[in-house]
C-alpha positions as CSV (number, residue, x, y, z in Angstrom):
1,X,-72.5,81.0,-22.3
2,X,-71.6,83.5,-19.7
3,X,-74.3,85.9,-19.6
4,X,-74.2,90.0,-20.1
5,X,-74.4,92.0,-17.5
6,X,-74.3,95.3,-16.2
7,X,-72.0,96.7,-13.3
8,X,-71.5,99.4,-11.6
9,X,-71.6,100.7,-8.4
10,X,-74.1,97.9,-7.3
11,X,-72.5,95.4,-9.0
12,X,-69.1,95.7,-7.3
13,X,-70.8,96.3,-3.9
14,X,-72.3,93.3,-4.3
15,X,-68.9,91.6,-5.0
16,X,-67.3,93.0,-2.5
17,X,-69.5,93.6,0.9
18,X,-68.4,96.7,2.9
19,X,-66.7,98.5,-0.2
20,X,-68.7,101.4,0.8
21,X,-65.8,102.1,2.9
22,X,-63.9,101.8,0.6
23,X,-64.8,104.7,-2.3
24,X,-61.7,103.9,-4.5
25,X,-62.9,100.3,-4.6
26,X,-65.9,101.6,-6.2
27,X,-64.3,104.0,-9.0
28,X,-62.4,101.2,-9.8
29,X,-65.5,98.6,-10.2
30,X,-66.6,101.5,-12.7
31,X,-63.8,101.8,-14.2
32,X,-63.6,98.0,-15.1
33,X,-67.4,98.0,-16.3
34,X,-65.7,99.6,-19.4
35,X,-63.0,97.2,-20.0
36,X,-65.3,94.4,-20.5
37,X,-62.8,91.8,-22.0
38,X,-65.1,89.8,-23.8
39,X,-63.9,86.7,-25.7
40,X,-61.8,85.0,-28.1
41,X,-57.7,85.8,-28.0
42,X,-58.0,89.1,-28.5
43,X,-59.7,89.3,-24.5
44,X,-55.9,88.7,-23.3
45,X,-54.9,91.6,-25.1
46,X,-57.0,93.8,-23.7
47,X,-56.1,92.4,-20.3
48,X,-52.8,92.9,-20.5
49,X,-53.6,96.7,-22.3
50,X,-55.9,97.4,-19.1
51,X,-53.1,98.9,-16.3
52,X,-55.4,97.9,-13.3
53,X,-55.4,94.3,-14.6
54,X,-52.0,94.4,-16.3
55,X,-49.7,95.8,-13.9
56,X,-51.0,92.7,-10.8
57,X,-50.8,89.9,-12.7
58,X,-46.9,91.0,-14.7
59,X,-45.9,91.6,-11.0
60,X,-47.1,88.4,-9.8
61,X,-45.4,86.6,-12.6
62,X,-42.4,87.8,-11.3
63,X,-42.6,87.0,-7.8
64,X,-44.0,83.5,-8.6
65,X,-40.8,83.2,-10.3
66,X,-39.2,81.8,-7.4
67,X,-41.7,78.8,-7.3
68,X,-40.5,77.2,-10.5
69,X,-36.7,78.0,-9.7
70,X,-36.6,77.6,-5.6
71,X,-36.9,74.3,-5.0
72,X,-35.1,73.0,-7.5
73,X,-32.3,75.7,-7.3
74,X,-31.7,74.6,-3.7
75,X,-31.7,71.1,-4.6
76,X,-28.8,71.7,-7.2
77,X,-27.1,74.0,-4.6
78,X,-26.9,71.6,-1.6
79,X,-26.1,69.0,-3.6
80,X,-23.4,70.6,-5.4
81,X,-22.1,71.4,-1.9
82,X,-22.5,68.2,0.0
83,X,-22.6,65.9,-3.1
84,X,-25.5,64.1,-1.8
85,X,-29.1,64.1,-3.1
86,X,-30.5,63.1,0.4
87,X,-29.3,65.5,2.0
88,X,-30.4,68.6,-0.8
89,X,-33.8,66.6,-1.0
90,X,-34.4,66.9,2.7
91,X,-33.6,70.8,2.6
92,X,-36.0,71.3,-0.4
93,X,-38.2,69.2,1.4
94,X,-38.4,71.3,4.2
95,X,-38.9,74.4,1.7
96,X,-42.0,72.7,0.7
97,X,-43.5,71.6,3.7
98,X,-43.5,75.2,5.2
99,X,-45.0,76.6,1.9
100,X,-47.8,74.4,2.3
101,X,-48.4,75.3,5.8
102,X,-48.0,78.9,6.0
103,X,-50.3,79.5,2.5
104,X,-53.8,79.2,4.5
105,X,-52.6,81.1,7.5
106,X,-51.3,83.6,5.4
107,X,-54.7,84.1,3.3
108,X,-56.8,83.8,6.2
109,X,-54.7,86.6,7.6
110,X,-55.1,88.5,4.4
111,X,-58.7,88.5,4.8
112,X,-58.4,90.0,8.1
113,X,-55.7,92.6,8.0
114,X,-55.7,93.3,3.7
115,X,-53.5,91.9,1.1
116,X,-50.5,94.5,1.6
117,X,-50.1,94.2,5.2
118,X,-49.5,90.4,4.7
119,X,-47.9,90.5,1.4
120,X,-44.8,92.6,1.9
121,X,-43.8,91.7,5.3
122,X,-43.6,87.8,4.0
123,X,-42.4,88.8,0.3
124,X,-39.1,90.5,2.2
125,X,-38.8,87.9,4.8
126,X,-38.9,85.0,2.8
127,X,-36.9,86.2,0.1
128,X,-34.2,87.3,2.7
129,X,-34.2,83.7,4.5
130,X,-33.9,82.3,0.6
131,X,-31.2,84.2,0.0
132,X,-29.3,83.6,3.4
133,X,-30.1,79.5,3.2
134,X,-27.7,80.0,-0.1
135,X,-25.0,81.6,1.3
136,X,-25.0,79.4,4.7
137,X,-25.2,76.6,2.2
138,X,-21.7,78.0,0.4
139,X,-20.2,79.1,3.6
140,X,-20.4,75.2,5.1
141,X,-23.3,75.7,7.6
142,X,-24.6,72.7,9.6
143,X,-27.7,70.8,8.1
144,X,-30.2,71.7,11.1
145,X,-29.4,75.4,9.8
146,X,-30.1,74.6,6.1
147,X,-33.6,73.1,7.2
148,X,-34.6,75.4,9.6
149,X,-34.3,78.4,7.0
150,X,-35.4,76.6,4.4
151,X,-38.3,75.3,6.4
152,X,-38.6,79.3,7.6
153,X,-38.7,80.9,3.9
154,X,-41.5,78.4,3.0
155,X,-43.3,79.2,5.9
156,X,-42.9,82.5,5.1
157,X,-43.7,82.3,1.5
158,X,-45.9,85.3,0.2
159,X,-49.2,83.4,-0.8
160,X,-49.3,85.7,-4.4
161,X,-51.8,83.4,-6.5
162,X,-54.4,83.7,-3.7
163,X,-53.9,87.4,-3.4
164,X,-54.0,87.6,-7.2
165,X,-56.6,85.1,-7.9
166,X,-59.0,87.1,-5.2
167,X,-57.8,90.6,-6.6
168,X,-59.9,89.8,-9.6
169,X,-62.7,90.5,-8.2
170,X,-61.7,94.1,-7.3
171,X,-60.7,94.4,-11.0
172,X,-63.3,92.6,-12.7
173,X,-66.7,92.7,-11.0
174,X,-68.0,91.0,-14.4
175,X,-67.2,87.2,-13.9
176,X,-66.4,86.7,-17.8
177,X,-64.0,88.8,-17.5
178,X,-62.4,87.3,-14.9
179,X,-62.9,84.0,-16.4
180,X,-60.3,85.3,-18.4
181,X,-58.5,86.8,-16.1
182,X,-58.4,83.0,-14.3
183,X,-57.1,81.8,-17.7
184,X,-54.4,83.6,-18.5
185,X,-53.1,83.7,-14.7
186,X,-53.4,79.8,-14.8
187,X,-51.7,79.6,-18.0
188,X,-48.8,81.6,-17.3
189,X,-48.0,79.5,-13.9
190,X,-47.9,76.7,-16.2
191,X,-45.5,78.5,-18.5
192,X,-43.1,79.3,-15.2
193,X,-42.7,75.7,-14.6
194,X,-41.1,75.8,-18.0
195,X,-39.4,78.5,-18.3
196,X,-37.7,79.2,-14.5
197,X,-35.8,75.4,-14.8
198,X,-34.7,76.8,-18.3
199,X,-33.7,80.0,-16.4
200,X,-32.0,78.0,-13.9
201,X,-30.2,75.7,-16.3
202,X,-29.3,79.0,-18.4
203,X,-27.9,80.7,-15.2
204,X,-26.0,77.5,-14.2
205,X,-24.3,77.6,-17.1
206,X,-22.8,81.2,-17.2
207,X,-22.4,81.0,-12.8
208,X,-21.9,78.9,-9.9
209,X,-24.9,77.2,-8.1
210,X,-25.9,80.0,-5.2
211,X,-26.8,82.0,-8.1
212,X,-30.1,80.6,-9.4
213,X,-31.2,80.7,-5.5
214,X,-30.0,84.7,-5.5
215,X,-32.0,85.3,-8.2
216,X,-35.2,83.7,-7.4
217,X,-34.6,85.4,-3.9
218,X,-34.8,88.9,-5.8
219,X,-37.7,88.1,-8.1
220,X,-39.8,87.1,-5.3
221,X,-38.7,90.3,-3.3
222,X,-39.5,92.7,-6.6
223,X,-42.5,91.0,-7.6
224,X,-43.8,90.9,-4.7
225,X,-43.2,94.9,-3.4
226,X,-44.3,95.4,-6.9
227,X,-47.7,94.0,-6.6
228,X,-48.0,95.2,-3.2
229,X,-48.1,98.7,-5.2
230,X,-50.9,97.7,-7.4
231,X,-54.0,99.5,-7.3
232,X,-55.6,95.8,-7.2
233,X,-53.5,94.9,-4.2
234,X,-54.1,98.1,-2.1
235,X,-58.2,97.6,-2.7
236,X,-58.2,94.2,-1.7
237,X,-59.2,95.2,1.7
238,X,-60.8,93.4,4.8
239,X,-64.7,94.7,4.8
240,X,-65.6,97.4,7.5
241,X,-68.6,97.9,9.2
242,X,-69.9,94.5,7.1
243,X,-73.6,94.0,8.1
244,X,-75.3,90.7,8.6
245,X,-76.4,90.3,4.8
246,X,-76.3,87.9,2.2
247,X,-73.3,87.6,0.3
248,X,-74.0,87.8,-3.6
249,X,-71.7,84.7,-3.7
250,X,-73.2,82.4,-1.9
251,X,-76.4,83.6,-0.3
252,X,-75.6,82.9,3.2
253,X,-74.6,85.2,5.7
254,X,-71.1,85.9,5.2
255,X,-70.8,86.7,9.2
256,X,-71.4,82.4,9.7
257,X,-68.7,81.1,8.5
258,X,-65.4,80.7,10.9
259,X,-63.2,79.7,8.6
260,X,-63.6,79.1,4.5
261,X,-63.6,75.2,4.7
262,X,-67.1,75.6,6.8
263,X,-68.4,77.5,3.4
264,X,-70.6,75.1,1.7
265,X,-69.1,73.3,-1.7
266,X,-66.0,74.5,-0.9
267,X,-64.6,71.2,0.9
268,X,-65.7,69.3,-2.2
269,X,-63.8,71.5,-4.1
270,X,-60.5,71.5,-2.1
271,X,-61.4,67.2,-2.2
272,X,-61.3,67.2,-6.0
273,X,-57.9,69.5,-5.9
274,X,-56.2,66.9,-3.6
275,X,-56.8,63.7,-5.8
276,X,-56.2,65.5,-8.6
277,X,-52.9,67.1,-7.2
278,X,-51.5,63.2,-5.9
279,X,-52.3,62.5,-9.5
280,X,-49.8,65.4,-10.8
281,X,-47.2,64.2,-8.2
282,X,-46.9,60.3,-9.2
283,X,-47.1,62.0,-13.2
284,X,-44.2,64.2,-12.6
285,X,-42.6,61.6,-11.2
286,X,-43.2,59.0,-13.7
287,X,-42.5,61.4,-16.4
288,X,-38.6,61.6,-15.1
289,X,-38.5,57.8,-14.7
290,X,-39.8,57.8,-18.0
291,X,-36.9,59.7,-19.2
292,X,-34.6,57.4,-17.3
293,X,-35.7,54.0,-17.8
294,X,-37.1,54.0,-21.3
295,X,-35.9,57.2,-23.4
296,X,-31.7,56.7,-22.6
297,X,-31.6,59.2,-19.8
298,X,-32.9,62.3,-17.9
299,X,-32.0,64.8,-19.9
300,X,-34.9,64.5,-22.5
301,X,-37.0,64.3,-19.2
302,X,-38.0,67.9,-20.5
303,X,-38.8,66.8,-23.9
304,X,-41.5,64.9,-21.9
305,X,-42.8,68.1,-19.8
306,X,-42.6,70.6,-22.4
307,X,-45.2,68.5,-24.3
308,X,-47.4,68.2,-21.3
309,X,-47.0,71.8,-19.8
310,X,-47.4,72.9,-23.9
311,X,-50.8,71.3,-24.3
312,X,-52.0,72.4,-20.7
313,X,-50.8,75.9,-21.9
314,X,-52.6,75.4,-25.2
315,X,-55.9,74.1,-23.4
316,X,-56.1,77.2,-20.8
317,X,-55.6,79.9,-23.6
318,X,-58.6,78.2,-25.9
319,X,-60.8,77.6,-22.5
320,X,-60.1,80.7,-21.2
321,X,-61.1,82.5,-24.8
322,X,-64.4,81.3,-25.2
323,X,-67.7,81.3,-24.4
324,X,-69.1,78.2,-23.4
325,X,-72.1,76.7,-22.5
326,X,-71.6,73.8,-20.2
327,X,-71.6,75.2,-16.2
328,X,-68.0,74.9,-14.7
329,X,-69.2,72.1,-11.8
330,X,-70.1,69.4,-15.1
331,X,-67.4,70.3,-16.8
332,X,-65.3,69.6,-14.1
333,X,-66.3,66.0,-14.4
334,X,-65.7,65.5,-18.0
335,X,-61.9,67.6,-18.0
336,X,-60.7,65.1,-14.7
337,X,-62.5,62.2,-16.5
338,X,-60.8,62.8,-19.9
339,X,-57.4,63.1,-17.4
340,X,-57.9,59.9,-16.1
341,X,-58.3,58.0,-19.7
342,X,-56.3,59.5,-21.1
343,X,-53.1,58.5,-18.3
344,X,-54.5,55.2,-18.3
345,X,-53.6,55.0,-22.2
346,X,-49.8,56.0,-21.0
347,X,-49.8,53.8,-18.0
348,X,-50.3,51.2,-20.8
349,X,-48.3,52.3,-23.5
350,X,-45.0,52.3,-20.9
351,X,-46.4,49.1,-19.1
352,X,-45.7,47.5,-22.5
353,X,-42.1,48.6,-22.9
354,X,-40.0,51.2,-24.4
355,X,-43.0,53.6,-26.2
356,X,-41.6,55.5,-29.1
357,X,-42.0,59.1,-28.5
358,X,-44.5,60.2,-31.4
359,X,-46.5,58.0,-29.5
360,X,-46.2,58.9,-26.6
361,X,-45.0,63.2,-27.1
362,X,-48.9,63.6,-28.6
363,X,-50.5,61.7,-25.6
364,X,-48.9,63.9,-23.2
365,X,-49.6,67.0,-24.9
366,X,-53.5,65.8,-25.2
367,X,-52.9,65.0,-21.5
368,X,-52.1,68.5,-20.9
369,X,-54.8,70.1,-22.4
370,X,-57.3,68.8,-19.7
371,X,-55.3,70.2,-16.8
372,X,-54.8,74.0,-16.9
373,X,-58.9,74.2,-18.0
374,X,-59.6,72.0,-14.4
375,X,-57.1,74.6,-12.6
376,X,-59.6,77.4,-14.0
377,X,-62.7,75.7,-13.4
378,X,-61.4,74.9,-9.7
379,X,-60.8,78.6,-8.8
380,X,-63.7,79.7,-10.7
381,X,-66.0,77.5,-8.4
382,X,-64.4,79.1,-5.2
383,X,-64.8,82.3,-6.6
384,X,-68.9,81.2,-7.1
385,X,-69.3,79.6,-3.6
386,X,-67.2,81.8,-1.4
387,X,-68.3,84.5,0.1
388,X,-65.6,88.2,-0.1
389,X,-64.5,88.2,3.6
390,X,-63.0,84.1,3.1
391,X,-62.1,84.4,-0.4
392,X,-58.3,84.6,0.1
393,X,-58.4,81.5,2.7
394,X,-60.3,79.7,0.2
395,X,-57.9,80.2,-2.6
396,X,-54.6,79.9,-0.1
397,X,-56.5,76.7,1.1
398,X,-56.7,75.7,-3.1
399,X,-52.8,76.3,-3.2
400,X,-52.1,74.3,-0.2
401,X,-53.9,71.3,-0.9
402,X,-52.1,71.3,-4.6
403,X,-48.5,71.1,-2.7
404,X,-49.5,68.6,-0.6
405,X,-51.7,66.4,-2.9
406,X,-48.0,66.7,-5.2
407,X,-46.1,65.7,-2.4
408,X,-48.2,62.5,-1.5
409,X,-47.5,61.5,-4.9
410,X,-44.3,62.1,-5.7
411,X,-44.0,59.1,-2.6
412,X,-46.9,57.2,-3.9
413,X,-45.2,57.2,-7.1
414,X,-41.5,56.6,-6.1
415,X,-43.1,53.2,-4.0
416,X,-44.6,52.3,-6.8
417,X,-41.4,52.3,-9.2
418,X,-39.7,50.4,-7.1
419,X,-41.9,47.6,-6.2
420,X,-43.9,47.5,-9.7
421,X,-42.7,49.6,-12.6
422,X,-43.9,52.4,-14.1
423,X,-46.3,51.4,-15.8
424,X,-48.1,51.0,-12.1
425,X,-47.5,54.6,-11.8
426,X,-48.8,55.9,-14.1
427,X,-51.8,54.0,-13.8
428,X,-51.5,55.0,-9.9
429,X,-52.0,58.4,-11.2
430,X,-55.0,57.7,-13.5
431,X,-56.3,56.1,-10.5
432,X,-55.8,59.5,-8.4
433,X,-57.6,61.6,-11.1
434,X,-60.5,59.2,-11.9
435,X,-61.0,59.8,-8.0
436,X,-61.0,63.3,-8.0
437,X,-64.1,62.9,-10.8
438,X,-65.6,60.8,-8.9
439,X,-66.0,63.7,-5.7
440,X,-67.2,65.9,-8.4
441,X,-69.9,63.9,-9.7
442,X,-71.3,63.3,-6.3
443,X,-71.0,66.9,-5.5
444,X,-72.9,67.7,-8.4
445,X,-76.0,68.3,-7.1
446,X,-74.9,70.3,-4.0
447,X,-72.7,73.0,-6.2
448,X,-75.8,73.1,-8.6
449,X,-77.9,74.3,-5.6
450,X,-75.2,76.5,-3.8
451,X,-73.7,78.4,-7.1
452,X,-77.9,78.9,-8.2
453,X,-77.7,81.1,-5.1
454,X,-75.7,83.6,-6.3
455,X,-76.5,86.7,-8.8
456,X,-74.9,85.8,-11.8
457,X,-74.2,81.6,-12.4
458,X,-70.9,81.8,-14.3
459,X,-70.8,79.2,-17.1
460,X,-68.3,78.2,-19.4
């Protein structure tokens, strides 16, 4: 159970080393001691009542917007336009592989020069060379030019759920509040990866293909000016003047560490994120050939996510809302074990033949309420073991390691298919996840020691 404590000025200074050059950060801190969200449902009411809390994480919603409808947006697009889905794959591709590259730069930047400075020049860029990729796709452009913008907007991709995932701490110095505040951000990404390709589909429907593309374009460009006028976003400020000290987080002096991957326990965490993330990538993927091969087509495909991304929704609100008693580093290991069964019971289900879906619709959505709790419990652990001045690079780090993890598995998975059947994926992916319990049970005793160094051990 996450304990009570008392913040105030101390207690945010100890958060966040050097705030003392930073007064506002301070009446802030004060300000959140009396918003204390507490628990149960009713604590993501008051977060969303709380304007300093509030106005981030709506604004990030919005610009994060453009991650569930992007991708596939421009894979519609060029496809519509040059009726092949190896050519639109290659584009999207290159969309991808620049997000997951410029994501750590970008939050190491952000912990030298402040979350604004980075934020807005990207947020405009990116959502301009979005925007431009459409209409050069429309007006007939060559390929190399579809790739090199695409491949220029990922790069340039504002890294907002780093920013917002390290902005807690401005807003809530108390870490069971921001517990919460983890819970409902990770829940609502999984509700964008439902809702944008239904927004997509929706605007598909009523307009041509550049549109979708337009519009993610503009709701990365709002949400992201938006959040960059966030009280939470202005505060979230390289320290000044930072002395050789301990950090609160971690113990160790914040001035040794080069980069956030030298921060103890937070490799092991990034390790567990990557498994874990080649396990999502073969799921995905197996999920549509699910659809395809054994259900009579791919358009109940998003019968198959909605029960998935429905339980993982499900699982974040109820972890998120409680108290609990178990510390985040073991339960880590029973969430990514429970994964790992529990795709193993699919791989065999589909190994076997056609499964009849209320079989298989309440295995999925059982699956799902393991994964958005292991999201939480992934970032809370950075936030433990990383110390203020490499907290964005840790969690841009976290966001990069997901894309990539996905990628290797959407391959994995697609080799797999081919050569052996689903079932093998599937069982590919509980393979993936069982790994990524394995790193955190040999890790245990390390985070044990390094998050016992810090002033307040969150638990959940």
């Amino acid at each position: 159970m996450l304990p009570t404590v008392s913040i105030g000025r101390t207690g945010l200074a100890a958060d966040n080393p050097g705030c003392d050059d930073h007064p506002e950060m301070t009446n802030l801190g004060d300000e959140a001691a009396e918003h204390d969200l507490g628990s149960g449902l009713r604590a993501y009411g008051r977060l969303l009542r709380y304007r300093p809390a509030a106005s981030p994480f709506l604004t990030a919603v919005v610009a994060r917007l453009a991650i569930a409808m992007a991708p596939l947006g421009l894979l519609v697009l060029v496809e519509s336009e040059r009726n092949a889905y190896g050519i639109a794959g290659v584009v999207t591709g290159a969309f991808a592989i620049g997000c997951a590259i410029g994501t750590p730069f970008w939050g190491r930047m952000m912990d030298r020069a402040g979350q604004v400075r980075i934020l807005l020049p990207t947020a405009l860029s990116s959502a301009a060379l979005l925007a431009g990729d459409a209409l050069a796709t429309v007006a007939g452009a060559p390929l190399a030019v579809l790739i090199m913008m695409a491949g220029l907007a990922g790069v340039a991709f504002p890294p907002i759920s780093p920013a917002i995932r390290t902005a807690w701490r401005v807003v809530f110095p108390n870490p069971a509040s921001r517990r919460v505040a983890f819970a409902l951000d990770a829940t609502a990404v999984e509700l964008l990866f439902v809702l944008g390709p239904l927004l997509l589909s929706a605007l598909l429907a009523l307009s041509s293909p550049v549109v979708p593309v337009l519009v993610a374009a503009g709701c990365m460009a709002a949400g992201g000016v938006g959040y960059c006028r966030t009280a939470a976003a202005r505060r979230s400020r390289p320290a000044r003047n930072q002395p050789q000290t301990q950090s609160s987080d971690t113990g160790i002096p914040v001035r040794h560490h080069r980069s956030a991957i030298t921060v103890p326990g937070v490799a092991a965490v990034l390790g567990v994120m990557l498994a874990m993330s080649i396990g999502f990538g073969q799921l995905d993927t197996s999920l549509a050939g699910t659809a395809g091969e054994l259900l009579g087509g791919t358009d109940r495909v998003g019968i198959l996510f909605t029960a998935i991304a429905g339980g993982s929704t499900v699982g974040g609100l109820i972890f998120g809302a409680r108290n609990w008693r178990l510390p985040e580093r073991q339960a880590v290991m029973i969430t990514t074990g429970t994964f790992s069964v529990l795709l193993v019971g699919i791989a065999l289900m589909v190994g076997s033949g056609k499964p009849p879906l209320w079989l298989l619709l309440p295995l999925l959505f059982g699956t799902g309420l393991t994964i958005a709790p292991t999201l939480i419990m992934q970032q809370g652990l950075l936030d433990q073991l990383t110390p203020s001045n490499r907290l964005n690079e840790a969690q841009s780090m976290l966001s990069s390691v997901t894309q990539v993890g996905a990628a290797v598995g959407t391959a994995l998975a697609g080799v797999l298919i081919d050569s052996r059947g689903l079932g093998w994926s599937f069982s590919g992916a509980a393979i993936a996840v069982g790994a990524s319990c394995l790193v955190a049970i040999g890790c245990q005793r390390s985070w044990a020691r390094l998050t016992a160094a810090g002033t307040v051990p969150a638990r959940v």
